[in-house]
N, CA, C and O atoms as a CHARMM CRD file, in Angstrom:
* protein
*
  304
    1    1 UNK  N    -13.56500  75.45500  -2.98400 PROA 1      0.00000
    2    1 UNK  CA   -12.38900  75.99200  -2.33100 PROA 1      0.00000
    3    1 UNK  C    -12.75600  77.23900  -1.52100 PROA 1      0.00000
    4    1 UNK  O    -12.29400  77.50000  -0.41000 PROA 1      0.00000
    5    2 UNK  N    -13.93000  78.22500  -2.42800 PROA 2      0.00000
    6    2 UNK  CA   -13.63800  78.98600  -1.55300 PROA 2      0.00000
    7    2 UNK  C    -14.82000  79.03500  -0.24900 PROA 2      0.00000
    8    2 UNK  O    -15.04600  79.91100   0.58500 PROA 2      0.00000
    9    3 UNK  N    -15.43500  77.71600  -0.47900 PROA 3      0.00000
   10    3 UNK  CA   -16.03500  77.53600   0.60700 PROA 3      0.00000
   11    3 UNK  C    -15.55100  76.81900   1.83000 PROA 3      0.00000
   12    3 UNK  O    -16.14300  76.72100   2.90500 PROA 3      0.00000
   13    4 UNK  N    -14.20200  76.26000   1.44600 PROA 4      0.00000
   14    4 UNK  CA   -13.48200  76.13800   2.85800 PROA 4      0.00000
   15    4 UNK  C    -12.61800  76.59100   3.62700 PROA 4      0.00000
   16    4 UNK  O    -12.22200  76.16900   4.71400 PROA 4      0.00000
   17    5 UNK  N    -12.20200  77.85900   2.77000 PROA 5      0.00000
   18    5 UNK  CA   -12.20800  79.04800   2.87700 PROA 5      0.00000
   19    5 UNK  C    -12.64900  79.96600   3.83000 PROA 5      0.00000
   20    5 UNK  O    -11.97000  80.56500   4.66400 PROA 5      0.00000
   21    6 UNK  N    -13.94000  80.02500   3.61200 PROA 6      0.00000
   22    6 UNK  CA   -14.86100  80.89500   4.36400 PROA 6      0.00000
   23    6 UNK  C    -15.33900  80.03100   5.32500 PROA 6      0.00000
   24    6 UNK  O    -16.18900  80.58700   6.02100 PROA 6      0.00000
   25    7 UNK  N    -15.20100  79.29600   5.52300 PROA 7      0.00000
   26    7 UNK  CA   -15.73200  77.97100   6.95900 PROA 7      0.00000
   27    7 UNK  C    -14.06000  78.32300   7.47800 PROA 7      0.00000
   28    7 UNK  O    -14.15500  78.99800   8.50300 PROA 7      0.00000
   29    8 UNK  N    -13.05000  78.16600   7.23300 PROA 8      0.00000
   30    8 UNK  CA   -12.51900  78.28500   8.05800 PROA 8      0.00000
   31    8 UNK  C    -11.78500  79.52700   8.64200 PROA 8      0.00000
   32    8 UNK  O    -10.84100  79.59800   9.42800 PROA 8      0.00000
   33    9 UNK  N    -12.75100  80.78900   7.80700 PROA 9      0.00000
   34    9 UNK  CA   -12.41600  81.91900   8.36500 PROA 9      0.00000
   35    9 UNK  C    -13.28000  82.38400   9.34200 PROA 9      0.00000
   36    9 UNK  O    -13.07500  83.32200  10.11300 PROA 9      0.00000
   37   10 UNK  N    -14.54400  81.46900   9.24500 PROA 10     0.00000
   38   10 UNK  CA   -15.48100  81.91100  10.39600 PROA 10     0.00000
   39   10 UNK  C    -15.08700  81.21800  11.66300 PROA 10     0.00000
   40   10 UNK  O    -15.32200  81.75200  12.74700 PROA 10     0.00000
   41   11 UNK  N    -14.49600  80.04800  11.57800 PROA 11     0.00000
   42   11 UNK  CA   -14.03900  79.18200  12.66700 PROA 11     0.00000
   43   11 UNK  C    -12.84900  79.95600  13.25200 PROA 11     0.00000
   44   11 UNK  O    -12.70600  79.78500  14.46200 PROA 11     0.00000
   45   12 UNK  N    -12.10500  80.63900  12.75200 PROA 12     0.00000
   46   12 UNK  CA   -10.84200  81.67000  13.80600 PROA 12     0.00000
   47   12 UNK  C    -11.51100  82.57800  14.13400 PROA 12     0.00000
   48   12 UNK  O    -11.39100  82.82500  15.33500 PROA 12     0.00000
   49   13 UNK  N    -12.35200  83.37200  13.47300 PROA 13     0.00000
   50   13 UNK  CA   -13.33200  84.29500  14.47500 PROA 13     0.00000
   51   13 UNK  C    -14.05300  83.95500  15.18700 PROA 13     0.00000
   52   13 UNK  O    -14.44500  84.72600  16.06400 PROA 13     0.00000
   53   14 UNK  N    -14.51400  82.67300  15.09600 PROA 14     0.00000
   54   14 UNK  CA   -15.15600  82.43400  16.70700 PROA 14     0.00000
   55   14 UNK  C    -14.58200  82.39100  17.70800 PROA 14     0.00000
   56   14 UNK  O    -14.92200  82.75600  18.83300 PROA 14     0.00000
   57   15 UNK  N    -13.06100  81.63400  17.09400 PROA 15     0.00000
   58   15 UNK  CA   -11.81000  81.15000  18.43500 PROA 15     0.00000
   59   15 UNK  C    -11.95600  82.29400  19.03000 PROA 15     0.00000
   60   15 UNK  O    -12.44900  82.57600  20.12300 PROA 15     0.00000
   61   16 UNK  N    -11.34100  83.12200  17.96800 PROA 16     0.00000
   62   16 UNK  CA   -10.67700  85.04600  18.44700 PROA 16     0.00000
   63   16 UNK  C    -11.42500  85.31200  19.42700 PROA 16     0.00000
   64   16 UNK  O    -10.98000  85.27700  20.57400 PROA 16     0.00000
   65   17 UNK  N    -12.75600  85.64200  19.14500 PROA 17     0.00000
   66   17 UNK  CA   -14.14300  86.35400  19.84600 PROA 17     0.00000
   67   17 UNK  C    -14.41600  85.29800  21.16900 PROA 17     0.00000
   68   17 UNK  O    -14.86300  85.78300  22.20800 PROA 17     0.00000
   69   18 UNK  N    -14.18600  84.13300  21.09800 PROA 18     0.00000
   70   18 UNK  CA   -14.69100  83.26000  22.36200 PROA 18     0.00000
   71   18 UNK  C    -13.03000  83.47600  23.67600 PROA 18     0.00000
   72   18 UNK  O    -13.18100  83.86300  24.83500 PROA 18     0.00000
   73   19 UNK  N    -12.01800  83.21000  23.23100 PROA 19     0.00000
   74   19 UNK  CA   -11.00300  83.25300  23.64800 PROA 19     0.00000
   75   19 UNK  C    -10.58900  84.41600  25.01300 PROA 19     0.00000
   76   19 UNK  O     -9.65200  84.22500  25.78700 PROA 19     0.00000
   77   20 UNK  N    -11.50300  85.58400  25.06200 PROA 20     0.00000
   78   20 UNK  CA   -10.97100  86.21400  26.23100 PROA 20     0.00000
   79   20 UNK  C    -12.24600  85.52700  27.33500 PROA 20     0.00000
   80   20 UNK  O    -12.17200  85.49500  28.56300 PROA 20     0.00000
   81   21 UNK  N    -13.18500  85.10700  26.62900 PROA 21     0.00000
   82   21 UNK  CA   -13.94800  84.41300  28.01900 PROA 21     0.00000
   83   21 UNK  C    -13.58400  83.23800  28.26800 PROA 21     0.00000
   84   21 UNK  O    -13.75600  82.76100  29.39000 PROA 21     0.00000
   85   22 UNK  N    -13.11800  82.67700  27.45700 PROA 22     0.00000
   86   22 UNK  CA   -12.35600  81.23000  28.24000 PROA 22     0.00000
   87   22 UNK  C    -11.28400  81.69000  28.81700 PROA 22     0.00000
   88   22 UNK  O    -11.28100  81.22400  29.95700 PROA 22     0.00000
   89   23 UNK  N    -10.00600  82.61600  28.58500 PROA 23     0.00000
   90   23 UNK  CA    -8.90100  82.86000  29.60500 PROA 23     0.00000
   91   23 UNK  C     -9.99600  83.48500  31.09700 PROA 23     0.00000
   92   23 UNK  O     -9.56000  83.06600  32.17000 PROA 23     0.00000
   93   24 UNK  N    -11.17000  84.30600  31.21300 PROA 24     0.00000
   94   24 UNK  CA   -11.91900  84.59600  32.38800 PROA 24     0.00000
   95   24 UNK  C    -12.29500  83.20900  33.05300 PROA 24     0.00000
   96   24 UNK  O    -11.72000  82.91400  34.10100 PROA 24     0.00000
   97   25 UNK  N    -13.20700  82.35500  32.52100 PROA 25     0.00000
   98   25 UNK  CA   -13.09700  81.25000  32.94000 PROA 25     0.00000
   99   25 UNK  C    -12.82800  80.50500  33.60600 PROA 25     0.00000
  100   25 UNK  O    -13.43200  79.91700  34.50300 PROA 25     0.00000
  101   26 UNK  N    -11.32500  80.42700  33.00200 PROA 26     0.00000
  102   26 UNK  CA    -9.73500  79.98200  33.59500 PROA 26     0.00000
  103   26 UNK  C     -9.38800  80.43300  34.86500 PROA 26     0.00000
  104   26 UNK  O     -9.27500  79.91700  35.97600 PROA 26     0.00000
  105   27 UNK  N     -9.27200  81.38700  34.45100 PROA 27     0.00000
  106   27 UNK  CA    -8.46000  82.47400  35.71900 PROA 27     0.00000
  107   27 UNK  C     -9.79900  82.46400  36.80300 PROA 27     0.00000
  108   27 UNK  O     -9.29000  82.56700  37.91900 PROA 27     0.00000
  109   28 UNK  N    -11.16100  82.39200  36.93400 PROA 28     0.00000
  110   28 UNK  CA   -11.88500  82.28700  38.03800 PROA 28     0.00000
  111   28 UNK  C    -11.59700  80.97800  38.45200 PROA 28     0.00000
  112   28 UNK  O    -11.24900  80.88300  39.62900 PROA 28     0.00000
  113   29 UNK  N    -11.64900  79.97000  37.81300 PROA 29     0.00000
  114   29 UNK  CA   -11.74700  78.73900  38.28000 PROA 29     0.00000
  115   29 UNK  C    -10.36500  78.45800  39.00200 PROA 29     0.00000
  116   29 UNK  O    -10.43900  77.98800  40.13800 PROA 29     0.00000
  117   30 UNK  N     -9.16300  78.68500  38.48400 PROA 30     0.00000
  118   30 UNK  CA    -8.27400  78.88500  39.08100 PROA 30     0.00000
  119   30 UNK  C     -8.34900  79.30200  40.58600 PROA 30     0.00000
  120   30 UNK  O     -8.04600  78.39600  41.36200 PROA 30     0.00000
  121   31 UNK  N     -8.62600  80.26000  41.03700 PROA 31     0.00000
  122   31 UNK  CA    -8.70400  80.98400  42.08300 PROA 31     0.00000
  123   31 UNK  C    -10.01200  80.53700  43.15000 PROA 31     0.00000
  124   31 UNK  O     -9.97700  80.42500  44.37500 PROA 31     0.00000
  125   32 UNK  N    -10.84000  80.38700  42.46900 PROA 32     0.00000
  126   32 UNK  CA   -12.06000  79.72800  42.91200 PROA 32     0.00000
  127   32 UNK  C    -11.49300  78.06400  43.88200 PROA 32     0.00000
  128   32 UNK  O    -12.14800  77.28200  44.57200 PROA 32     0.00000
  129   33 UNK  N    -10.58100  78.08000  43.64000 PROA 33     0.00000
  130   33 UNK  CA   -10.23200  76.28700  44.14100 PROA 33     0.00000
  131   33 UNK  C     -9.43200  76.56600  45.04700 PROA 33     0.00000
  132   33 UNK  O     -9.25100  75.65500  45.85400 PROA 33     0.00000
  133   34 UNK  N     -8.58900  77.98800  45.30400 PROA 34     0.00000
  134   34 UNK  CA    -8.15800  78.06300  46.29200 PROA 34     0.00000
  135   34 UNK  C     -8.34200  78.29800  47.76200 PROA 34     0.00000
  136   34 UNK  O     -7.69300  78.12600  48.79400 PROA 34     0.00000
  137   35 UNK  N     -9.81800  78.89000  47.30900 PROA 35     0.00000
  138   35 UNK  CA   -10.50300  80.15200  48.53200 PROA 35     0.00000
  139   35 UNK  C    -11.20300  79.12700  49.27400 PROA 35     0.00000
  140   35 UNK  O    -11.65400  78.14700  48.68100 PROA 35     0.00000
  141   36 UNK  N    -11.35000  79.29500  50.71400 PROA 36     0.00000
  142   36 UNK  CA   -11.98400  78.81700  51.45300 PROA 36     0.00000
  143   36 UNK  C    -13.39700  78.33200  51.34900 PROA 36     0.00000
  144   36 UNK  O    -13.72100  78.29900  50.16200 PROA 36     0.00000
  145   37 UNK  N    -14.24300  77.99000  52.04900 PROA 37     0.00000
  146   37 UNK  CA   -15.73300  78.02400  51.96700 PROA 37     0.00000
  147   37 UNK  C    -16.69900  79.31000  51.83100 PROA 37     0.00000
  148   37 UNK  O    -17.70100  79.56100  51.16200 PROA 37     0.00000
  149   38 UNK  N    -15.68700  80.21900  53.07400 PROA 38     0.00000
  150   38 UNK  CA   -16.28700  81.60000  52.87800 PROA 38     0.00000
  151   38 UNK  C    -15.87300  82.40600  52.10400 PROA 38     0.00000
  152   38 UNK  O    -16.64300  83.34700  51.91500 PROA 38     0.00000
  153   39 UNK  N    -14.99300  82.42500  51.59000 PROA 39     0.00000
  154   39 UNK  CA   -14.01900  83.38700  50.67300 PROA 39     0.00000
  155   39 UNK  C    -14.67400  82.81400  49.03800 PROA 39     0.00000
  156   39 UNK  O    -14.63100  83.53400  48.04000 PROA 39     0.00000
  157   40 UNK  N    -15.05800  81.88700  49.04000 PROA 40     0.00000
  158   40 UNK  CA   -15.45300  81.15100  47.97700 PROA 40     0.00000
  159   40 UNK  C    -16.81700  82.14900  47.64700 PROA 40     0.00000
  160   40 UNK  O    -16.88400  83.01500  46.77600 PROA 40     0.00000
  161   41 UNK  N    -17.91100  81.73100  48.65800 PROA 41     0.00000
  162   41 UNK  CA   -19.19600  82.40700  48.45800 PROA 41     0.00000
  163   41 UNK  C    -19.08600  84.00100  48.12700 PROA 41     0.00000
  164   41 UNK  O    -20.04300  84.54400  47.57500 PROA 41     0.00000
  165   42 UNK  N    -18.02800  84.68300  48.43200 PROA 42     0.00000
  166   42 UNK  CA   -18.18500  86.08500  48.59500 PROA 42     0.00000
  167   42 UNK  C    -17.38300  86.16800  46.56700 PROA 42     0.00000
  168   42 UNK  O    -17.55600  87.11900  45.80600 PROA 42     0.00000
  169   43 UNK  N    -16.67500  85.02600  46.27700 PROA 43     0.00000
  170   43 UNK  CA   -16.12500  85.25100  44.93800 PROA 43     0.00000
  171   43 UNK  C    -17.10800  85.08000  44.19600 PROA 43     0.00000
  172   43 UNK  O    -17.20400  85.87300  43.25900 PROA 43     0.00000
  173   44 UNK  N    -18.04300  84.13800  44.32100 PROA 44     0.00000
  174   44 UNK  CA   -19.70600  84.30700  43.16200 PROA 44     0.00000
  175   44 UNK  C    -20.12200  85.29200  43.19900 PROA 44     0.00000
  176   44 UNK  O    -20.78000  85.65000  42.22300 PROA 44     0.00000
  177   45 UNK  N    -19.98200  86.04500  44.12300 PROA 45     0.00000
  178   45 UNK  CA   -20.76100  87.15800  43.87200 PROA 45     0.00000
  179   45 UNK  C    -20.26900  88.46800  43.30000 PROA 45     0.00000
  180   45 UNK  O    -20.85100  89.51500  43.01500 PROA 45     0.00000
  181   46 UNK  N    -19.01800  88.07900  43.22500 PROA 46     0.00000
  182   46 UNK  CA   -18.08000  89.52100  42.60200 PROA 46     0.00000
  183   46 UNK  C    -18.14300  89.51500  41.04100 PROA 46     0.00000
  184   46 UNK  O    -18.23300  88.42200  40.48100 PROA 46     0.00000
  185   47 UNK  N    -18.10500  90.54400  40.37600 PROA 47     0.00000
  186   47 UNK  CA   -18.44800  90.64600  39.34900 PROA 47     0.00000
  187   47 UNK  C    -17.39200  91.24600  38.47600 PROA 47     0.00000
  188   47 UNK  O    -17.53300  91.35700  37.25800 PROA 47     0.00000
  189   48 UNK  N    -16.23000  91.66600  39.19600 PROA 48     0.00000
  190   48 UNK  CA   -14.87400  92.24700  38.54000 PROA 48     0.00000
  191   48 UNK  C    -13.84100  90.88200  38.43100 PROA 48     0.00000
  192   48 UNK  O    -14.10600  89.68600  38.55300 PROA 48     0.00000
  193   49 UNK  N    -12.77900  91.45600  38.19800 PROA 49     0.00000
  194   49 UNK  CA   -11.68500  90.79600  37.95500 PROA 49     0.00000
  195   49 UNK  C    -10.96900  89.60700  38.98600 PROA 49     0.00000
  196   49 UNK  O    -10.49400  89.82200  40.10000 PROA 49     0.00000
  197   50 UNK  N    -11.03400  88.44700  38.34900 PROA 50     0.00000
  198   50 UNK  CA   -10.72500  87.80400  39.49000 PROA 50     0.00000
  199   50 UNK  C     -9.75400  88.09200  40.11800 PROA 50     0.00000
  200   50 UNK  O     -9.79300  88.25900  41.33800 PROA 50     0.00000
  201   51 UNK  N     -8.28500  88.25200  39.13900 PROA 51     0.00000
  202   51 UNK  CA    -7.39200  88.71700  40.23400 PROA 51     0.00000
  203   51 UNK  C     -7.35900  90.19600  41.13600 PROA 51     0.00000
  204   51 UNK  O     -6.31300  90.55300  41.67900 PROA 51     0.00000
  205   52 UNK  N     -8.31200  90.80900  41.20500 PROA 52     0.00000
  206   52 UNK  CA    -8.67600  91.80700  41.83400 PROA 52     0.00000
  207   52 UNK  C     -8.68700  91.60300  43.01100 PROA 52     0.00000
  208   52 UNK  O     -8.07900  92.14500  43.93400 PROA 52     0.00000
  209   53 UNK  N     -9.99400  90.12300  42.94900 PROA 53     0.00000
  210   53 UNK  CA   -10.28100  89.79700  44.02700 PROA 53     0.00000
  211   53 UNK  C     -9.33900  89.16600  44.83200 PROA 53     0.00000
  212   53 UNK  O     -9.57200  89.04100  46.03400 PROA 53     0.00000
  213   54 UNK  N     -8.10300  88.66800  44.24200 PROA 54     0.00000
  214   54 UNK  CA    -7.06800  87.80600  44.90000 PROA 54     0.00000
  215   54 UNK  C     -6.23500  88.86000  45.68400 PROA 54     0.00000
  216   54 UNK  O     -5.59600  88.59300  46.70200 PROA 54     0.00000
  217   55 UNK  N     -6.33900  90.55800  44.87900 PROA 55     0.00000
  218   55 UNK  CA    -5.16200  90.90500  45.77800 PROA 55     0.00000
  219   55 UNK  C     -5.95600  91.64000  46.84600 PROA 55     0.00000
  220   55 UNK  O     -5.40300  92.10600  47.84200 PROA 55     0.00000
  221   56 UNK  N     -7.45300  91.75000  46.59000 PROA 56     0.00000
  222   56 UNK  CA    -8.27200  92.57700  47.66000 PROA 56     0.00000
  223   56 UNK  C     -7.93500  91.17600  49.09600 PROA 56     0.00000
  224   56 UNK  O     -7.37900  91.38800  50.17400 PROA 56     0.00000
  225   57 UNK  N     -8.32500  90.24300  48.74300 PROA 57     0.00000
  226   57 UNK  CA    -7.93000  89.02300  49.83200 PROA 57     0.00000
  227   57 UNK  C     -6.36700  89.41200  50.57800 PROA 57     0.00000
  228   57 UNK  O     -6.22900  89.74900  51.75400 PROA 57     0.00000
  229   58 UNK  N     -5.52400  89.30000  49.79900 PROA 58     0.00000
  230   58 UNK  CA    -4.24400  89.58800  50.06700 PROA 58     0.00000
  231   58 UNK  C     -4.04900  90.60900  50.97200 PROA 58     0.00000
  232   58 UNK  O     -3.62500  90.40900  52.11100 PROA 58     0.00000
  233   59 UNK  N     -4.40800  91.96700  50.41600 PROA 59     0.00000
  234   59 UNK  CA    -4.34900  93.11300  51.55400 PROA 59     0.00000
  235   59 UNK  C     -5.10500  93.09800  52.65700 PROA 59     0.00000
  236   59 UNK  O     -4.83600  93.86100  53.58500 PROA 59     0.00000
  237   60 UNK  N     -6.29000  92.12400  52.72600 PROA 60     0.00000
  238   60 UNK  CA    -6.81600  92.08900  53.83000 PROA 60     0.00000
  239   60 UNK  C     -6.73700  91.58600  54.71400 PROA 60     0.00000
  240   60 UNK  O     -7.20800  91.89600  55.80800 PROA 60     0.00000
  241   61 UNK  N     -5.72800  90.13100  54.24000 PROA 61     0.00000
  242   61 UNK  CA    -5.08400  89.25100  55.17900 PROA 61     0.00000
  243   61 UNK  C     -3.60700  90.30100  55.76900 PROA 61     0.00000
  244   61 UNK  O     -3.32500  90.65900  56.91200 PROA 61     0.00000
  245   62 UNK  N     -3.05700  90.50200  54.74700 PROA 62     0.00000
  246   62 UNK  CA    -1.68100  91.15200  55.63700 PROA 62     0.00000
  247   62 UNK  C     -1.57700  92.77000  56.16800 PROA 62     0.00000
  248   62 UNK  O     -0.54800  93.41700  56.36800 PROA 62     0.00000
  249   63 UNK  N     -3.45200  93.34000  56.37800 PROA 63     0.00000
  250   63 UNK  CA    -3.76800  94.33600  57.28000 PROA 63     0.00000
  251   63 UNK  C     -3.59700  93.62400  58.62200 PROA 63     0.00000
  252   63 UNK  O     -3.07000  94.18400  59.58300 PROA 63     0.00000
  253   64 UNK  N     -4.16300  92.08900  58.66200 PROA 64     0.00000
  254   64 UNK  CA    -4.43700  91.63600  59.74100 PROA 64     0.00000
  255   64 UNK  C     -3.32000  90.52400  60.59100 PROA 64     0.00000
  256   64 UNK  O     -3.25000  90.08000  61.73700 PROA 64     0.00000
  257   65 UNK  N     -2.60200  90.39000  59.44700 PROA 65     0.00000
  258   65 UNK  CA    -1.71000  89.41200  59.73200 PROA 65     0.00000
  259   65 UNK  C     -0.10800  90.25300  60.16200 PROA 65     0.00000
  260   65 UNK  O      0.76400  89.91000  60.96000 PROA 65     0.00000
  261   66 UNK  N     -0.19500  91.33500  59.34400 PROA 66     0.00000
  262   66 UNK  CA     0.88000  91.47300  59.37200 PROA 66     0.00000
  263   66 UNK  C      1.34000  91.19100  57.63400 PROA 66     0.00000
  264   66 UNK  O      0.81200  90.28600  56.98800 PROA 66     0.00000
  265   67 UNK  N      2.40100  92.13100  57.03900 PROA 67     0.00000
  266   67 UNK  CA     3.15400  92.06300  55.73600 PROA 67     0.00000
  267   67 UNK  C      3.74000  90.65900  55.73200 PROA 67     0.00000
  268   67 UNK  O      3.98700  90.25200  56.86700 PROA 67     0.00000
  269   68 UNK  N      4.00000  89.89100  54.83100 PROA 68     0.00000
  270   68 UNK  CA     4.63200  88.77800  54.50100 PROA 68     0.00000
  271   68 UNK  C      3.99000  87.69200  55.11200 PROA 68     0.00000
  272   68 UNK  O      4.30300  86.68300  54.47800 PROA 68     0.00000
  273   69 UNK  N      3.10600  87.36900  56.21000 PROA 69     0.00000
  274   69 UNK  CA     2.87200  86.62900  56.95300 PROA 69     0.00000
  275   69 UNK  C      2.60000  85.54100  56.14300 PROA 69     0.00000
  276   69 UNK  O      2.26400  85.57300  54.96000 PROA 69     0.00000
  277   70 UNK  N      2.82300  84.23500  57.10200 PROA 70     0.00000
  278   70 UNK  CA     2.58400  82.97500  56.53000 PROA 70     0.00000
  279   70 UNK  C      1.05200  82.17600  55.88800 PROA 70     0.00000
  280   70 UNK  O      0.68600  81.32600  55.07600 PROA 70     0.00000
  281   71 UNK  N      0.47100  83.24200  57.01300 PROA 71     0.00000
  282   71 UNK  CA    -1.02000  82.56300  56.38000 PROA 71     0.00000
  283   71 UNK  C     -1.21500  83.46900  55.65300 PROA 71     0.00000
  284   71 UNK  O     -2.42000  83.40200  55.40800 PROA 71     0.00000
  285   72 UNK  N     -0.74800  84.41100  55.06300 PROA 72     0.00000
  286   72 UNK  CA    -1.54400  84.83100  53.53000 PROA 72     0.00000
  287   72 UNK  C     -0.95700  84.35000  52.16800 PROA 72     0.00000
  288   72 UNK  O     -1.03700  84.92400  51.08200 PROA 72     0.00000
  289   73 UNK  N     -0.29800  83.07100  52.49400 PROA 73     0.00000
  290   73 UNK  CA     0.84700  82.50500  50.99100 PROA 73     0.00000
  291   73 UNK  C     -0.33900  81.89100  50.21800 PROA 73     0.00000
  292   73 UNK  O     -0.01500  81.59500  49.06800 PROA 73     0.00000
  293   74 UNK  N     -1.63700  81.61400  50.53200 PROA 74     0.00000
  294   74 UNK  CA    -2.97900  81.16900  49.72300 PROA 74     0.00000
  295   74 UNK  C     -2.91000  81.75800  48.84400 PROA 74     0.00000
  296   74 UNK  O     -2.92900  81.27900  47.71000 PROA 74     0.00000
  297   75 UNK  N     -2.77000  83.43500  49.21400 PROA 75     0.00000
  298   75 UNK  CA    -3.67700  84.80200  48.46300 PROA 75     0.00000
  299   75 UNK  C     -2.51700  84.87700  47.61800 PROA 75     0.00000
  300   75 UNK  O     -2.60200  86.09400  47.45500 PROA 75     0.00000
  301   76 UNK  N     -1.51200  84.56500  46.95500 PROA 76     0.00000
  302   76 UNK  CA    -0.17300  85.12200  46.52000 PROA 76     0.00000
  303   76 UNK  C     -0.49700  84.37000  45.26800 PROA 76     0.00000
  304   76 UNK  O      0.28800  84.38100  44.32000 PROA 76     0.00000
């Protein structure tokens, strides 16, 4: 008993401990499928937060576009 017990207390600490790199994962791959060809290459190489990178995209499109504009509804 209390060896299944302890098997299955090591098995929620792995979940626990693995669990914020699978939501990272997630959330790159997510975003990763949206970005262009070039916008794509420049996201491998970033090393922060993906959605960082979504709103650095964002402000850079609607420096250029203009606030609200239609072609930045990708970056949103």
């Amino acid at each position: 008993m209390i060896r299944i017990l302890g098997t299955v207390a090591a098995l929620a600490l792995i979940i626990i401990m693995a669990f914020p790199f699978a939501r990272d994962a997630y959330h790159r791959y997510e975003i990763a499928k949206r970005l262009d060809s070039r916008d794509r290459v420049a996201f491998e190489n970033w090393a922060g937060d993906p959605r960082l990178f979504l709103r650095s995209l964002l402000e850079r499109c609607e420096l250029t576009n203009g606030p609200g504009s239609p072609a930045c509804d990708s970056y949103r």
